[in-house]
ZATOR-197152 format. One line per 4 residues: number of its first residue (from 1); their letters; for each residue y, z, x of N, C-alpha, C. Coordinates in steps of 0.1 Angstrom, whole numbers, plus 5000, padded with zeros to 4 digits. Example, Ala and Ser with C-alpha at 12.3 -4.5 7.8 and 13.67 -1.06 7.14 Angstrom:
BEGIN
1> AS> 4943,5078,5132,4955,5078,5123,4967,5078,5132  4978,5071,5128,4989,5071,5137,5000,5079,5129 $
This chain:
BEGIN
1> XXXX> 4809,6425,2401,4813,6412,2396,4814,6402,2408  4808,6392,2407,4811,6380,2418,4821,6372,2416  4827,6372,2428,4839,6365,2431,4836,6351,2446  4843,6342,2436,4840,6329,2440,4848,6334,2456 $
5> XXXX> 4841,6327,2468,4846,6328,2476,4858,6317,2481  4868,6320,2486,4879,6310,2486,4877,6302,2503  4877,6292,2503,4875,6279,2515,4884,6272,2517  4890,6276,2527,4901,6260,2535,4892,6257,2543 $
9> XXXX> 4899,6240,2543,4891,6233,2553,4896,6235,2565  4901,6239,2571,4913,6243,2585,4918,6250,2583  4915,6263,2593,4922,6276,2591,4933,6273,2603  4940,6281,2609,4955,6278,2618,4944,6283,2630 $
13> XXXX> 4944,6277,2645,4942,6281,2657,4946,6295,2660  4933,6300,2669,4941,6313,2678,4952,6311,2684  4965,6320,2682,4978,6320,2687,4974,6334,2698  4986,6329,2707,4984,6345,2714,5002,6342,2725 $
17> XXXX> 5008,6347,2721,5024,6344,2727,5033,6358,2726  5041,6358,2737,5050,6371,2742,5061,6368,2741  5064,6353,2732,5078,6350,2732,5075,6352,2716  5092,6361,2713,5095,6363,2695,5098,6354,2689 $
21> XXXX> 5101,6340,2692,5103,6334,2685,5090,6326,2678  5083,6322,2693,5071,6316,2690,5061,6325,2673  5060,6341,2681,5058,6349,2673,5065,6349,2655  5077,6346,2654,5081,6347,2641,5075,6334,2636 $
25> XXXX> 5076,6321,2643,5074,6308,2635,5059,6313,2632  5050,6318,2640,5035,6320,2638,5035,6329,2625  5040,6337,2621,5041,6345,2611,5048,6337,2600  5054,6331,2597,5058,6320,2590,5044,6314,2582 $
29> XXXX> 5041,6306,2599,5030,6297,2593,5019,6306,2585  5014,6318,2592,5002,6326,2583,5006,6330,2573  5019,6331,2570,5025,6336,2552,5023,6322,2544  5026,6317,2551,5025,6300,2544,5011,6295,2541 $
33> XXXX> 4996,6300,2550,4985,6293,2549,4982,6306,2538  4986,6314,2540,4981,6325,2526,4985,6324,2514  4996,6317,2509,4999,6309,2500,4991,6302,2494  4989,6290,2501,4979,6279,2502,4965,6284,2499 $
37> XXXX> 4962,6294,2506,4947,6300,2503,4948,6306,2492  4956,6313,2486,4957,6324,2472,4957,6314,2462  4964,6301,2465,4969,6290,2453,4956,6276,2450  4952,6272,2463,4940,6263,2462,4927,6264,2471 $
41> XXXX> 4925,6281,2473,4914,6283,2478,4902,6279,2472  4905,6282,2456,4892,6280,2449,4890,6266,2443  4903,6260,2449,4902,6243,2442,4892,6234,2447  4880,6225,2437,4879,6217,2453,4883,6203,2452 $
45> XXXX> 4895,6205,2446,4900,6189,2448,4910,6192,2456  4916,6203,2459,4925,6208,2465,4920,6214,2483  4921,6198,2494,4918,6203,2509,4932,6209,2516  4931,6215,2521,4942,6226,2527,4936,6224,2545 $
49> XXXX> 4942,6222,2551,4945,6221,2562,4954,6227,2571  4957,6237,2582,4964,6244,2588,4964,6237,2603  4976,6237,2609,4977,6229,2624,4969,6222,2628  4971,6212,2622,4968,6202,2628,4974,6193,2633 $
53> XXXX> 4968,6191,2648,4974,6180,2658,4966,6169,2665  4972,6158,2663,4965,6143,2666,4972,6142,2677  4962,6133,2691,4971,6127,2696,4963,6116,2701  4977,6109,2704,4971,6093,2709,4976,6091,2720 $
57> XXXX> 4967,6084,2735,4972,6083,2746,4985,6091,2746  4998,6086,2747,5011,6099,2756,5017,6105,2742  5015,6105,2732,5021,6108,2719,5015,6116,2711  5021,6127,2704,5014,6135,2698,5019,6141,2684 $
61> XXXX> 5015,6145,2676,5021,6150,2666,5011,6165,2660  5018,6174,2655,5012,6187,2645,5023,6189,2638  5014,6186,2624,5019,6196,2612,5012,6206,2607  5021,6218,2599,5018,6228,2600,5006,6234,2593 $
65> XXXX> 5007,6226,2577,5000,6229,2573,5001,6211,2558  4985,6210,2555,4983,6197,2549,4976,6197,2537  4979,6197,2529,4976,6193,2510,4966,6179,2512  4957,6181,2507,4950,6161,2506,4945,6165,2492 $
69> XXXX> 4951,6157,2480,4949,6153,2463,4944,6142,2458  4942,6142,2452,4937,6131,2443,4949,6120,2443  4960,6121,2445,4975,6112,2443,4978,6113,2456  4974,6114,2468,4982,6115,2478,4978,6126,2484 $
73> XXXX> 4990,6134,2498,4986,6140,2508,5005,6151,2507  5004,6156,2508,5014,6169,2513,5015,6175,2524  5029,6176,2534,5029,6178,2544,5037,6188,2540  5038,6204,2545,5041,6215,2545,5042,6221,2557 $
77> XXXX> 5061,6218,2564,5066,6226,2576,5073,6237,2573  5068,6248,2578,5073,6260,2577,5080,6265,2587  5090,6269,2582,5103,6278,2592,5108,6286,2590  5107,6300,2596,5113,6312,2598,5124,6309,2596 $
81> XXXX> 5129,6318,2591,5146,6320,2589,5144,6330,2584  5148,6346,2590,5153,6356,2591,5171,6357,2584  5181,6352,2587,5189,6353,2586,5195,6343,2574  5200,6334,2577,5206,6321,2565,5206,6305,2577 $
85> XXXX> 5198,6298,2564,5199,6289,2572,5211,6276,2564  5214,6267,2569,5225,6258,2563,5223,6243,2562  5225,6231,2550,5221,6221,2550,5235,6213,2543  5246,6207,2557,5256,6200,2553,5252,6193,2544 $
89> XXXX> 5267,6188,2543,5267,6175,2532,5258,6166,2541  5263,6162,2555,5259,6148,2564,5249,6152,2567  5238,6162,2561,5219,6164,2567,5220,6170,2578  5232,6177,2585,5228,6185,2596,5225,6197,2590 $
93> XXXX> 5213,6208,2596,5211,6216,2600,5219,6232,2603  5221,6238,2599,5225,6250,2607,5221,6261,2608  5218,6273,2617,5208,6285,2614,5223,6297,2618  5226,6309,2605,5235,6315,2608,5231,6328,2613 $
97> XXXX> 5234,6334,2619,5230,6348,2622,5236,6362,2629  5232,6373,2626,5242,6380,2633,5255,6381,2620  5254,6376,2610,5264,6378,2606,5273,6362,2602  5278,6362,2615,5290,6349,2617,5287,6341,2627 $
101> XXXX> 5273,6342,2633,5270,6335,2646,5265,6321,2638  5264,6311,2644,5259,6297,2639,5252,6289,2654  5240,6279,2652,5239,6277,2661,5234,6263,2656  5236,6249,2659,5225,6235,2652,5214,6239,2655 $
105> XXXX> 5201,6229,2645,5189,6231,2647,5186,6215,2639  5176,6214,2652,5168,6197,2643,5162,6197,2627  5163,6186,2622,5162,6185,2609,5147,6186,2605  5140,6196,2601,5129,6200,2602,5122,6186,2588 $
109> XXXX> 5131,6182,2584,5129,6169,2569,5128,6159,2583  5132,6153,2590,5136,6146,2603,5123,6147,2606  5116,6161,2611,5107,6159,2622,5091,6160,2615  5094,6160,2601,5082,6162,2589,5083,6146,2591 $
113> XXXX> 5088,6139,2589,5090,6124,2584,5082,6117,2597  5085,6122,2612,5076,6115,2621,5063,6122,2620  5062,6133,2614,5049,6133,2618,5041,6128,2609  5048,6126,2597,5040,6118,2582,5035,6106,2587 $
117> XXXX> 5049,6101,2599,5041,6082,2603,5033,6085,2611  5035,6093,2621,5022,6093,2633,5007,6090,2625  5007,6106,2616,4992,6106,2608,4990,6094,2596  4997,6089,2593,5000,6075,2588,4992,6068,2595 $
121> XXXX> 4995,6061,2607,4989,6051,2619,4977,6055,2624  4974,6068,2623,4962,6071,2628,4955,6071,2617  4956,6080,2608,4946,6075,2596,4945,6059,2594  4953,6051,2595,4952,6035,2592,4939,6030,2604 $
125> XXXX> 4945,6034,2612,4935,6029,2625,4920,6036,2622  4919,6045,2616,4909,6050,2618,4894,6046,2603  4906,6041,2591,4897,6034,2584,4900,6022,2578  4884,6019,2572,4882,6004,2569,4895,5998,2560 $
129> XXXX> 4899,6006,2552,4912,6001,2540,4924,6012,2547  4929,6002,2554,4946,6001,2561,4956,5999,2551  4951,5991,2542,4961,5990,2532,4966,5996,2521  4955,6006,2520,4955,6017,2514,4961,6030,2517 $
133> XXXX> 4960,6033,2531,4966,6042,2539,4981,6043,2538  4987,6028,2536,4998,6024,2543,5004,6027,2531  5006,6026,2516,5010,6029,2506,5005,6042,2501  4994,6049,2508,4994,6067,2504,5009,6070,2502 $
137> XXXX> 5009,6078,2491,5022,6086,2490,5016,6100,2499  5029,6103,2506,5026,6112,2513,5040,6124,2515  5039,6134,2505,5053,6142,2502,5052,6152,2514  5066,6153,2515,5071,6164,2527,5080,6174,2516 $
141> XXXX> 5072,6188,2522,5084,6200,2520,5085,6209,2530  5093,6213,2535,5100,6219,2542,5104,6238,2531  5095,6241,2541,5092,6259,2536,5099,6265,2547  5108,6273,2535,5118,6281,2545,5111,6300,2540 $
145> XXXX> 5109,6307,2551,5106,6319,2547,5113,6326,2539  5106,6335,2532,5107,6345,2516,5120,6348,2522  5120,6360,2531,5133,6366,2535,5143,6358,2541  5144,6342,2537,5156,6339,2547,5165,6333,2534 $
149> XXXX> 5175,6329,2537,5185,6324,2526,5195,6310,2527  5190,6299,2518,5190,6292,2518,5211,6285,2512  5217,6280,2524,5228,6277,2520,5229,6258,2518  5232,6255,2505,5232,6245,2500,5244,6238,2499 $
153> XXXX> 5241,6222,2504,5252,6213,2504,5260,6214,2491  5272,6206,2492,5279,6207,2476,5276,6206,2468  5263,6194,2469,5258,6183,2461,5245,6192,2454  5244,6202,2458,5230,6214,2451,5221,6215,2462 $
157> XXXX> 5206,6215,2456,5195,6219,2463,5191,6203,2467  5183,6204,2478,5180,6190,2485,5167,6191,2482  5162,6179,2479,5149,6178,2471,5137,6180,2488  5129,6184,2480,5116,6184,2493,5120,6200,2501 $
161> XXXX> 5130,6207,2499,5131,6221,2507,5139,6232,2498  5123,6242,2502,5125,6249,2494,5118,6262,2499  5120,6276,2495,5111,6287,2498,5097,6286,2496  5094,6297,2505,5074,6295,2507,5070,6298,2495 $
165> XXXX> 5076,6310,2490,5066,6309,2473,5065,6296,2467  5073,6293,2466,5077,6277,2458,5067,6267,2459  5064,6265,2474,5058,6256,2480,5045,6249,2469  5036,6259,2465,5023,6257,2458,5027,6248,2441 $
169> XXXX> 5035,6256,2434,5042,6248,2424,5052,6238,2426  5054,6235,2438,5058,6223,2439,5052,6212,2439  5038,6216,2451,5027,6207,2450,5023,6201,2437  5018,6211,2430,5015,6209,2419,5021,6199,2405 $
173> XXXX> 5034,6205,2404,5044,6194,2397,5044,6178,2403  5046,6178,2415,5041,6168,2425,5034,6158,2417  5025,6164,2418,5008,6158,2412,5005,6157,2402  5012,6165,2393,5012,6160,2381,5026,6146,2375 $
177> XXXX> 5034,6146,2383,5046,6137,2374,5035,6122,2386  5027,6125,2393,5021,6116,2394,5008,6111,2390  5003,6120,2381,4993,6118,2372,4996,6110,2365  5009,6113,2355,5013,6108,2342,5018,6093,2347 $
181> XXXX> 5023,6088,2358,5025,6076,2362,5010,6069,2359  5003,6074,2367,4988,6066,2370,4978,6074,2368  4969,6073,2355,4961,6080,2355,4948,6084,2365  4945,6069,2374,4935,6068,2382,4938,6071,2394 $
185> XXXX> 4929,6082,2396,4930,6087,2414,4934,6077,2424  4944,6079,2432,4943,6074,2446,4930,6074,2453  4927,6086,2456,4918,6090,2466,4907,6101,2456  4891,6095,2455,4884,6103,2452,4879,6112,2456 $
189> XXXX> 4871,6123,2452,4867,6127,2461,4862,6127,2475  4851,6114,2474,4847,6112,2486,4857,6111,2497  4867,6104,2495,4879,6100,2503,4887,6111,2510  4886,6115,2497,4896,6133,2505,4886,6140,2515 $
193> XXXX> 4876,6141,2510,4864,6144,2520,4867,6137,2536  4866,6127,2534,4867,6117,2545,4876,6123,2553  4889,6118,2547,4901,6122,2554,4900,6134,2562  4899,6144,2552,4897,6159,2560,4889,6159,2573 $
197> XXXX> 4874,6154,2571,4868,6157,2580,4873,6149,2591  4879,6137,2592,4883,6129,2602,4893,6135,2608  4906,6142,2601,4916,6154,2610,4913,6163,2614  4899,6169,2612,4896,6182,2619,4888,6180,2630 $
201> XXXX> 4882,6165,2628,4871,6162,2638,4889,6153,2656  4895,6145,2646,4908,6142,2658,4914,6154,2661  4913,6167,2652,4922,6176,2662,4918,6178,2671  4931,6179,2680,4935,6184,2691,4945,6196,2698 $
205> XXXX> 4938,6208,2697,4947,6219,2697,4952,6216,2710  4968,6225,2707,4974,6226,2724,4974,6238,2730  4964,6235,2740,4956,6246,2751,4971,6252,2755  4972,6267,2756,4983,6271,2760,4978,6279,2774 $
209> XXXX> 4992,6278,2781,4986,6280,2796,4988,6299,2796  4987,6303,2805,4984,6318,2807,5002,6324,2806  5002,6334,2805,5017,6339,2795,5026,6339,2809  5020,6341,2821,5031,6340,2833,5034,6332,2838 $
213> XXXX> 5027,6316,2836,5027,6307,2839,5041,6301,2829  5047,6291,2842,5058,6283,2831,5046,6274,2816  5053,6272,2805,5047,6266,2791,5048,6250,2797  5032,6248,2796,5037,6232,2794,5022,6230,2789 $
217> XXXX> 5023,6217,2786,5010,6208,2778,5002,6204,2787  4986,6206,2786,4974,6207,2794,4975,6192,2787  4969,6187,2800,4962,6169,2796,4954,6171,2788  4951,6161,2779,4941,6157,2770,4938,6142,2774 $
221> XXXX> 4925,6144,2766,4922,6128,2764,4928,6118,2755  4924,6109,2755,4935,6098,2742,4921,6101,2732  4922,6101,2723,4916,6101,2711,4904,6090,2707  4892,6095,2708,4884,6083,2708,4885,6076,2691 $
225> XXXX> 4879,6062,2694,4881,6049,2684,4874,6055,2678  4876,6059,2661,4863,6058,2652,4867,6047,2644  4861,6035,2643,4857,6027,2637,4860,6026,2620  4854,6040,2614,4858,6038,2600,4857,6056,2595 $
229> XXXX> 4862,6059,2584,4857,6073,2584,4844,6075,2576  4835,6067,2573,4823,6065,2572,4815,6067,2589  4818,6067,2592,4812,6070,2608,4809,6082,2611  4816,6091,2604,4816,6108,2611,4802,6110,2600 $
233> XXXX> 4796,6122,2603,4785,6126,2603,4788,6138,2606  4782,6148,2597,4778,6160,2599,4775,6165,2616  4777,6174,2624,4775,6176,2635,4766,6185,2638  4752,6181,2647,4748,6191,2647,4750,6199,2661 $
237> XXXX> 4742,6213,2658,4745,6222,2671,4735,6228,2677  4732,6223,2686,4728,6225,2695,4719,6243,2698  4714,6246,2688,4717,6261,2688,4708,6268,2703  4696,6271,2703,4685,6274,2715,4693,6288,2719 $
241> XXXX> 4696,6300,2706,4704,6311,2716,4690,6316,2711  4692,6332,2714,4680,6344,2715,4684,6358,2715  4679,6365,2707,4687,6378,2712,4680,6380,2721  4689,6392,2731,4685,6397,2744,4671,6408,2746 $
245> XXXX> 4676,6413,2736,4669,6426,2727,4657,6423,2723  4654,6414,2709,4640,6417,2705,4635,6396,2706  4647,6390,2709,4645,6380,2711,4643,6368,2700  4649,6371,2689,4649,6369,2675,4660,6358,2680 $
249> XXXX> 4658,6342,2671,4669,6334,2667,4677,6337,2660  4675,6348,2653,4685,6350,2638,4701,6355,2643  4710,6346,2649,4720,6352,2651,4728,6346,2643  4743,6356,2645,4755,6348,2643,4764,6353,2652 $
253> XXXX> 4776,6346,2653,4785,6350,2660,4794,6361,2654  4801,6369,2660,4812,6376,2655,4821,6381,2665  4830,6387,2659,4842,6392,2669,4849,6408,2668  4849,6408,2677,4854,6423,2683,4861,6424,2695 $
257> XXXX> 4872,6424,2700,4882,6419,2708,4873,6411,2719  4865,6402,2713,4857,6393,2719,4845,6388,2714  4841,6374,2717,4834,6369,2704,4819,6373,2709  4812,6377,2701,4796,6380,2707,4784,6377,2696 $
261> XXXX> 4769,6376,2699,4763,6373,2687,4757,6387,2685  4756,6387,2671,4749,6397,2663,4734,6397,2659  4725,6404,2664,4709,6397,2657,4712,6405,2643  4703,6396,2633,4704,6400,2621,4691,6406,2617 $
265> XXXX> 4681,6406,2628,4669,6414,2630,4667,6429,2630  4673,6430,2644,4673,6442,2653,4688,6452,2650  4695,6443,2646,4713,6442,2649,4716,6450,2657  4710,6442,2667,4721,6448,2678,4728,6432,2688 $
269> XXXX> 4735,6438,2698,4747,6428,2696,4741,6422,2712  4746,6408,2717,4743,6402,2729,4756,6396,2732  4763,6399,2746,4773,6393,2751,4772,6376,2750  4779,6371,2750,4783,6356,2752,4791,6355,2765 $
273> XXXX> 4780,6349,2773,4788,6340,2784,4784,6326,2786  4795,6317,2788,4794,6308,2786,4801,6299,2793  4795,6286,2805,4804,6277,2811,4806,6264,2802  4812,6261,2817,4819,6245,2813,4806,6238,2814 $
277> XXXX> 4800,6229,2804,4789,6220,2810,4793,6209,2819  4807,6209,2819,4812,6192,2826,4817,6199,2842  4821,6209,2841,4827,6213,2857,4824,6227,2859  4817,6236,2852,4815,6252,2852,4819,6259,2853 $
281> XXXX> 4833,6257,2851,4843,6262,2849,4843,6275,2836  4844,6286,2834,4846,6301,2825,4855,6289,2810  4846,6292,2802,4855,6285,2784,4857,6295,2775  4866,6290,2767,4871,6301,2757,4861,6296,2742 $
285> XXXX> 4858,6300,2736,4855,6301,2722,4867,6299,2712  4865,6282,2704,4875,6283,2697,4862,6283,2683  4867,6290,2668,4862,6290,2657,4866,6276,2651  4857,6276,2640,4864,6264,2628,4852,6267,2620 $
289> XXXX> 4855,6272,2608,4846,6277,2598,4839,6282,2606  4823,6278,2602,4810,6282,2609,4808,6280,2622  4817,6266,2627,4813,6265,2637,4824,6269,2652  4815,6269,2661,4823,6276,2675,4822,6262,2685 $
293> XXXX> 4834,6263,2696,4835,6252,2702,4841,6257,2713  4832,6254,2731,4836,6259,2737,4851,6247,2741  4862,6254,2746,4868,6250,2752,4877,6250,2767  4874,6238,2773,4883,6243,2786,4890,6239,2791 $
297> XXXX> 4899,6247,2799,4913,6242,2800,4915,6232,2812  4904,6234,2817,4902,6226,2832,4899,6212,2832  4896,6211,2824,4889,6194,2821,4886,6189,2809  4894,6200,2796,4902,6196,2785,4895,6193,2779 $
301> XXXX> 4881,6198,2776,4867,6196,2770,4865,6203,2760  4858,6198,2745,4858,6204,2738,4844,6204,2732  4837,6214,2731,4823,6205,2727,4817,6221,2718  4803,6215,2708,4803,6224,2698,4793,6229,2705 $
305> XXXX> 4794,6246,2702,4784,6252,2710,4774,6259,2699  4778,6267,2687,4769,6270,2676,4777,6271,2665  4765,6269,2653,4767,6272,2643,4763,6284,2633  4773,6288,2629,4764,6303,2623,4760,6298,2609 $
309> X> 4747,6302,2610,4738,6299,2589,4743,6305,2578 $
């Protein structure tokens, strides 16, 4: 029997970290984009988005994971909580653990809300109808992990946060008590198209430095002007690879604790080595769907190296 294959438009970045905490949020987010993929993999009005990060000259913003609908856009921050987490009456924060231990924690609704405006201003800037942009409805929920437990102000449950199962039928009710307002799409398809491809073409992953090194943020560039999101274009790639072997174009890439191509001729396999074209510097291979992009940390370059058919 054939089964529809399921597509996000943005899957989450290679993580690789020795710190547990980093590690739990990471596991968070992958419970959370598997949600999203189980619930609107097969949608296609439904774009799903995982880490994505814009930045503009000194300012930057990532959310975790992004809904784009016909009525708007969905922002979905996901947070581990192992233990019990707490939401005063006054909107603070609390994470309890251990039992009796308590410690504050920023208002994860707080830090959803700037990143709604950042991608707000940048989407505005980036197409022809600003005015459009600027009245997108754009909902925040705040996903607390299956296993954590949620302690509620006096006043009840606080709208916009809620457990990760939840998350998808939230969306969904969402979208519909905004249907029945307006029957005519916000954003058609074409548009959600747009959008998408213009956040995956502005992301900007944050290059993490080597595990012994102190953590800090590799320069980037400021974000080039696009004009409109009519501008972006399909990208091509550059392909001219070969197997080594029988010397067949038919490759693809794959991975095996390191990325290599596969001939689909001969199948046998050819190492990937690969510099910096701007400084020659040794790049890592980042994925995105089909396509691969070498990246480097040296001169913060990001460029497409192939596409698999």
């Amino acid at each position: 029997m054939n089964k529809s294959k399921k597509v996000i438009h943005k899957e989450l970045d290679p993580f690789q970290s020795e710190d547990r905490f980093a590690q739990s949020g990471r596991a968070a987010e992958e419970k959370m984009a598997f949600y999203l993929k189980r619930h609107f993999g097969n949608n296609p009005d439904m774009l799903v988005l995982n880490g994505v990060r814009l930045a503009s000259e000194d300012d930057a913003a990532q959310v975790d994971h992004l809904v784009i609908h016909s009525h708007g856009l969905t922002i979905v921050e996901s947070k581990s909580v192992h233990g019990k987490v707490q939401i005063k009456d006054d909107g603070q924060w609390i994470r309890w653990f251990n039992g009796n231990q308590s410690k504050g924690m920023a208002s994860p609704q707080h830090q959803a809300r700037l990143q709604s405006d950042f991608f707000r201003e940048m989407l505005g800037k980036a197409s022809k109808n600003n005015a459009l942009i600027q009245h997108l409805p754009i909902d925040i929920l705040v996903a607390i992990s299956d296993e954590g437990v949620i302690l509620w102000p006096s006043s009840g449950p606080v709208d916009g946060v809620c457990k990760a199962d939840q998350v998808a039928d939230r969306i969904r009710q969402s979208q519909q008590e905004k249907e029945k307002a307006s029957a005519t799409p916000i954003l058609n398809a074409a548009n959600r198209q747009k959008i998408a491809d213009f956040l995956v073409a502005a992301h900007r992953p944050l290059l993490k430095p080597a595990v012994s090194a102190p953590p800090q943020e590799e320069p980037k560039p400021a974000l080039k002007e696009i004009s409109a999101y009519d501008s972006l274009v399909p990208r091509k790639s550059p392909q001219g690879k070969a197997c080594k072997h029988c010397g067949s174009t038919a490759l693809e890439i794959r991975y095996a604790h390191s990325y290599f191509f596969y001939c689909t001729q001969c199948q046998k396999n050819t190492a990937i080595k690969v510099s910096c074209p701007n400084c020659g510097d040794q790049v890592k291979l980042r994925k995105q769907k089909q396509e691969f992009f070498t990246e480097c940390s040296k001169c913060s370059s990001s460029q497409l190296y192939y596409t698999n058919p």
